[in-house]
C-alpha positions, 0 to 999 in steps of 0.5 A: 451695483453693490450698493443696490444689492442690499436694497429691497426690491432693486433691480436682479442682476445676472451671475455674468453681470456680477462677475464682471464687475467683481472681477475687474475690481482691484486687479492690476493685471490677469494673471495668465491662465494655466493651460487646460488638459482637456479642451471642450469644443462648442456644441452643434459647431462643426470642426474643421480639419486640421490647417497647416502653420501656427495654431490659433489661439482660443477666442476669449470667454466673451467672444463669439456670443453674438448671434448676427453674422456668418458663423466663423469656422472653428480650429482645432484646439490640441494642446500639447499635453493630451498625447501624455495624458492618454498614455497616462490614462491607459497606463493606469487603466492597464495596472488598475486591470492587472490588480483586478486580475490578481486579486478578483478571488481574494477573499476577506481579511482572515481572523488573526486567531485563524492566521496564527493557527495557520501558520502554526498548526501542520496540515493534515488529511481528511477521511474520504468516505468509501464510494463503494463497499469493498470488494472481496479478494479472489482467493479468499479465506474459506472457513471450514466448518470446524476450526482445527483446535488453537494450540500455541505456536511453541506445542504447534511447532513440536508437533510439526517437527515430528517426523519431519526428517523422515518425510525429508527423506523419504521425499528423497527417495521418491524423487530416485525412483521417479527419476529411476523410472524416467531413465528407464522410460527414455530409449538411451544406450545405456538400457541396450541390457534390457533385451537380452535380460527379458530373453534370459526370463522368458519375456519381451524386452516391452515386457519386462520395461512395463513391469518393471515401470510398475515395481517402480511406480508401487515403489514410489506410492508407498514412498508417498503413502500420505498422497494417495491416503488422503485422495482416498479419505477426500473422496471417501467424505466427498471432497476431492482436492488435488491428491484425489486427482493423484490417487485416480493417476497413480492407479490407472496408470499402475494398472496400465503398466500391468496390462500394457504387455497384452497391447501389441500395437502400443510397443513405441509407448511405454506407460506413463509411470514415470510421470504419476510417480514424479507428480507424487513426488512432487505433491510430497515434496509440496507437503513437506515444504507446507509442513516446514513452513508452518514449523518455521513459522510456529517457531518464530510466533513463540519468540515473544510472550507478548507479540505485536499483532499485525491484523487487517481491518475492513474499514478503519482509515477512508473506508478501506483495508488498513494494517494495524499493529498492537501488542497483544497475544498469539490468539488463533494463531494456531488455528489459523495455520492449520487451515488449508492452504490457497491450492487446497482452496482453489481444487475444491471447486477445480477438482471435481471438474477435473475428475469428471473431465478426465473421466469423460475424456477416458470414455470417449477416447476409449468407448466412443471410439470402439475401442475399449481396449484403450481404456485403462492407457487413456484414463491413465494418460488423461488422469496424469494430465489433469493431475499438474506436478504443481499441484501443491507446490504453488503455496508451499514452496512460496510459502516455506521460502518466505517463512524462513525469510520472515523467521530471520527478522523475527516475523511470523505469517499466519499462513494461508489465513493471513497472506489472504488478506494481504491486499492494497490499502493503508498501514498504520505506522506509529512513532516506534516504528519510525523510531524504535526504543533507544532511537531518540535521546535528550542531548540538553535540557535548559531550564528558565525561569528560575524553576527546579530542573526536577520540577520540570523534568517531572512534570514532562515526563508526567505529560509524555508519559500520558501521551504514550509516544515514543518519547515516553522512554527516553523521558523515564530515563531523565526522570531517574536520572534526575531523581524526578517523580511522576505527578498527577495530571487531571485535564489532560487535552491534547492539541496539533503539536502538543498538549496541555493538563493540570498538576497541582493547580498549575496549567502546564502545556508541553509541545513543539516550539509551535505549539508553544507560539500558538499558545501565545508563550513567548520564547527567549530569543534564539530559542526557537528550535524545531527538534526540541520539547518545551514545557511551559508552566502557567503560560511561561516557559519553564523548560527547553529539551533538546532531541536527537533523532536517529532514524535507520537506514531501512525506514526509507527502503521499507516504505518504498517497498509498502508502496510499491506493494500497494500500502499506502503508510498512515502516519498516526504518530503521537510524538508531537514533533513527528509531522510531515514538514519534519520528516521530509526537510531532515529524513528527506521521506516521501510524505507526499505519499503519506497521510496525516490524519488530525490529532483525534483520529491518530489517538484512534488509529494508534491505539486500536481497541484489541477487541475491534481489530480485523483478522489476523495477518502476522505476529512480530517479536521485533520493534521497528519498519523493516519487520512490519513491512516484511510481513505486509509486503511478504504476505501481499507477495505470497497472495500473488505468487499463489495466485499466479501459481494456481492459474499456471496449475490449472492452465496446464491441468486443462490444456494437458486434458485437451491434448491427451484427450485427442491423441488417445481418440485417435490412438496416437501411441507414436506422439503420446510418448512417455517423454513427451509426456514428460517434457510437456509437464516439465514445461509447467515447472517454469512458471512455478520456480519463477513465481517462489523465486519472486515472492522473497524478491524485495 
């Protein structure tokens, strides 16, 4: 066959023909065939069931191929092996599925320049633009048409001081003769010598009881002479406030003591002397702690020639109110701490309703009732209500408590101005506040590369000192100590971790031992330490300076307090080693809590442009946390005891109108007693004394 395959036009055999022929030749015996893993079975034949016994083995390649015959029936052909291999295939079936699984949101292979700047670079927090504008704070600061003249805080505390001891004492005196007047009120044993004095005179015992309630209650407003003038001069230029609503109660109420004798149907109840003449007492007692207070913190503003101010801007860090720090002057502080006050702001819309309610309220009960008689007892009664012993007590004595507090730690709140714009946000927090000068030092200094250690300290300091950190410091030391000098730096850039410039046509970077990695300068072995500064000259590493960081015991304490208080710290640091990694693995601080914004935005925050920052909050003479975050805190606290202290005030105001209102219409002499009276207005002293309590409680 062979043979004739080469000729022209022989005869065409077929490839099983040519297969048998090669395949018998030059085979001595076959070799056995490796069992198949797969068996096919022949198409269109059915396949019977399984028999019992020895399996058959398959037919040969040839066989089964004639057409003639009965079709011979089929046995099934398993070999022993399909059982593992289906197990096989689904168990790589089942680890090809999980692979999938792990790695379906795999995205590309990163940029190794990306990956290193990864690993290197510490991660920082974006700016959220605000969703909404923000919304103004409820007591908010009400600029009076002329702003009180800017005298500098240690003139401003001088003129307080004036008079202050007398004002002390004549509070003294008013509070014996309210409390003289209260006792004398109140049917005790002791006052069994009024009836037989009255008939020495001449008089009823009730007699000489409302006349002398009268003495004292006139005793008392000349004791309190500025409460009463300044109602008069308020109403005067249409403006009541509070003392106008004591002025209209100390007068129906002295008129009434002078006209009670000729009511003989009122002889169970007194005039209510006792309660006007304590509510004037108090509202001095108010004036004098407001008056104190501002002297404290006047005092404590004129510590420092250059203070930090610590302001509040609208919109500097997401969008919303942020607390900023800078050194800068006392400017408008004077004049923001003569402006009224919370109480002072909130009676200039509560005091004419409350004046026309009690006026409303005298009639009714008197006129409407055909009884006019009972007019001068009902307005007296109804005044006395509207007018809240707290009156001027809800700023005041918060305020004066924590103004002494603040004095102490070298802070001063820009009064009522300032804790009004105390509210939730972030606090800007820099390297000197989480370490004040002398906090951190240079412990080594290793030099490599055979350069001068007065090189290198040099050209560090030169850089630190253009970074203005709080390394800066500890770095001149060096300097000086070394006898370095400063150089001139040109192409100053700064980076995450550090930051690199040009002096005398070299390139010269100082950072972090990542910011060196990320630099591509390579370090010696054993060198690779986190608290450290490194300076590379041209792309070597000239320098290794070794740090230790001293944080105080009140940092961690202080930002508990920020966020409790409703400050959220902003971490705008320039020491390149400050970053949140560090913080939380050696100081174990709450960086969760904390933002970190980038580099551009922490050289912003930082170092605020003076004429751009908000309103003023509070100037500090101190460096570190714990003063910052009396002040903020302190302020936030004074906003919400006021608050708090005014809806007590004026819940009392209204509900004590109400009740007056109905037991004079209906002529209640028996239950409007003057110690009734005096017990219901005791009870709105609670809150207050909880509320001034409070405010110094962190």
């Amino acid at each position: 066959m062979s043979e004739e395959k080469g000729k022209q036009g022989g005869p065409e055999y077929t490839v099983d023909e040519i297969l048998a022929e090669y395949g018998s030749k030059g085979r001595q015996a076959p070799k056995p065939e490796k069992p198949k893993k797969v068996v096919d079975f022949p198409e269109g034949r059915a396949v019977p069931p399984p028999e019992e016994g020895p399996r058959s083995r398959p037919p040969a390649r040839g066989a089964g191929r004639s057409t003639s015959g009965p079709v011979q029936p089929m046995p099934e052909i398993v070999p022993e092996t399909v059982g593992r291999t289906i197990g096989a295939r689904l168990h790589t079936l089942l680890r090809r599925a999980d692979h999938f699984a792990d790695h379906m949101y795999d995205q590309a292979k990163p940029d190794p320049e990306a990956l290193r700047a990864e690993k290197y670079t510490p991660g920082v927090d974006r700016e959220e633009a605000p969703a909404a504008p923000p919304r103004r704070p409820r007591l908010r600061v009400v600029k009076p048409r002329e702003l009180p003249p800017d005298v500098p805080p240690a003139k401003l505390a001088a003129q307080y001081q004036k008079g202050l001891k007398g004002q002390s004492v004549r509070v003294r005196l008013a509070f014996l003769t309210a409390a003289a007047a209260a006792l004398y009120s109140l049917e005790l044993p002791l006052l069994a010598w009024t009836a037989p004095a009255a008939q020495a005179l001449g008089l009823s015992a009730f007699q000489l009881r409302c006349w002398t309630l009268a003495a004292l209650l006139l005793l008392t407003g000349l004791l309190c002479w500025e409460i009463p003038f300044q109602g008069g001069k308020q109403l005067f230029t249409l403006r009541p406030r509070a003392e106008s609503l004591l002025l209209f109660s100390w007068l129906f109420t002295l008129a009434d003591s002078l006209t009670a004798p000729g009511m003989e149907d009122r002889r169970d109840c007194l005039p209510y002397a006792a309660v006007s003449g304590l509510g004037l007492a108090f509202a001095l007692w108010g004036e004098h702690a407001r008056r104190r207070g501002n002297r404290v913190s006047a005092k404590a503003a004129s510590q420092a020639r250059a203070p930090y101010v610590v302001s509040m801007d609208e919109q500097l860090w997401s969008g919303r109110p942020t607390y900023t720090k800078i050194s800068g002057s006392p400017l408008g502080f004077g004049s923001q701490l003569q402006m009224e006050d919370g109480g002072h702001a909130a009676y200039r819309a509560a005091a004419p309703l409350l004046l026309l309610g009690a006026l409303l309220c005298a009639v009714m009960a008197s006129f409407g009732q055909k009884a006019p008689e009972r007019f001068l007892w009902a307005s007296s009664a109804c005044f006395t209500a509207a007018a809240s012993w707290t009156a001027l007590l809800a700023f005041a004595l918060p305020y004066r408590r924590l103004a002494e507090r603040l004095h102490k730690v070298g802070a001063a709140l820009a009064g009522w101005a300032g804790a009004a714009r105390c509210r939730h946000g972030g606090v800007i927090l820099s390297d000197l506040d989480l370490f004040p000068t002398g906090s951190v030092t240079v412990s080594q200094v290793k030099v490599f590369g055979g350069a001068a250690t007065e090189k290198v300290v040099g050209y560090t300091a030169t850089m630190l000192r253009l970074m203005d950190c709080g390394l800066t410091r500890p770095f001149h030391d060096l300097l000086r100590t070394n006898g370095a000098l400063y150089r001139e730096v040109s192409g100053l850039e700064w980076h995450e971790g550090g930051a690199s410039g040009v002096i005398r046509n070299q390139e010269v970077l100082v950072g972090t031992s990542a910011y060196m990695h990320l630099m591509e300068v390579p370090l010696p072995p054993g060198h690779n330490v986190k608290n450290a500064v490194y300076c590379a000259i041209n792309g070597q590493l000239a320098g290794l300076f070794l740090l230790n960081y001293a944080m105080s015991g009140a940092v961690n304490p202080s930002l508990s307090a920020l966020m409790k208080a409703g400050a959220a710290p902003v971490l705008a640091t320039r020491d390149p080693n400050l970053i949140p990694a560090l913080l939380e693995q050696k100081f174990k601080l709450p960086v969760d809590k904390m933002e970190f914004p980038p580099v551009d935005r922490r050289l912003e925050l930082s170092k605020p442009d003076p004429e751009e920052v908000g309103g003023l909050v509070a100037l500090l003479s101190r460096e570190g946390l714990s003063v910052y975050c009396d002040a903020v805190v302190g302020g936030r606290r004074l906003r919400l005891a006021t608050r708090w202290g005014l809806i007590f005030t004026l819940t009392g105001s209204v509900v004590g109108l109400c009740l007056t209102f109905y037991l004079t219409s209906v002529a209640a002499f028996a239950s409007l007693t003057a110690a009734n009276f005096l017990a219901f207005m005791a009870a709105w002293l609670v809150p207050q004394i909880l509320v001034t309590n409070w405010v110094n409680q962190y």
